[in-house]
N, C-alpha and C positions, 0 to 999 in steps of 0.2 A: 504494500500500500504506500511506504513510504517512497520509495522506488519512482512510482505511480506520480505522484505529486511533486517530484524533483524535477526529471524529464518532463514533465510540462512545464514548469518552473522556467528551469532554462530555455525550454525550445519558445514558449509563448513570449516571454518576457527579457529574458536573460540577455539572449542572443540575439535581440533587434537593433540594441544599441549601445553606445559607450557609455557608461554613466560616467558624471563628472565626481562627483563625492560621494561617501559613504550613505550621507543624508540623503541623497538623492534617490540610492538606489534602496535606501531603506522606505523611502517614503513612497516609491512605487513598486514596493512587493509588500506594503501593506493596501496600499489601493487595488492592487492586482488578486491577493487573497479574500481583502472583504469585500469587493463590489463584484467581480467575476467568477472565481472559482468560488468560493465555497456556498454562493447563489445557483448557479446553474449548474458544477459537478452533478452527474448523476451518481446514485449509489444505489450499489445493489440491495443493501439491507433495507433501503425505502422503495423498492418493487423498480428499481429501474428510474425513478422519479428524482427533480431534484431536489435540495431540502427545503427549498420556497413554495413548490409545487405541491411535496408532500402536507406540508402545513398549512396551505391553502385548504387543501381537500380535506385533513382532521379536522380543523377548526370548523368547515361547514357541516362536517357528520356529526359535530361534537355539537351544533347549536341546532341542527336539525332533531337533536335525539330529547 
C-alpha cells in the first residue's frame, strides 16, 4: 500500500517539476494529499469507491434510515 502511494507521489507530483525550496515542495505535497489523493483515491475496503463518494452514500443511508 505504501509502495502504492509513493509511485504516485512521484510520478503525479514529484517528477513534473523542480521545486525551489523545501517549503515549496512541502507545501504542495500537502495540497496534493489533501485536495486530490486522499478525495478521489479509490479503495478497495470502500467497495471500489472513493472516501468522499463512500460518505456521500453512508450519510444518505444513515439519514434515510
Amino acid at each position: 500500500m505504501a509502495e502504492s502511494f509513493f509511485a504516485s507521489l512521484q510520478c503525479e507530483l514529484l517528477d513534473r517539476r523542480h521545486w525551489a525550496t523545501r517549503a515549496e515542495l512541502a507545501q504542495a505535497m500537502f495540497h496534493w494529499i489533501d485536495a486530490f489523493y486522499n478525495p478521489t483515491r479509490r479503495h478497495s475496503t470502500l467497495d471500489y469507491r472513493s472516501p468522499v463518494e463512500y460518505e456521500r452514500l453512508h450519510t444518505a443511508a444513515a439519514e434515510a434510515a
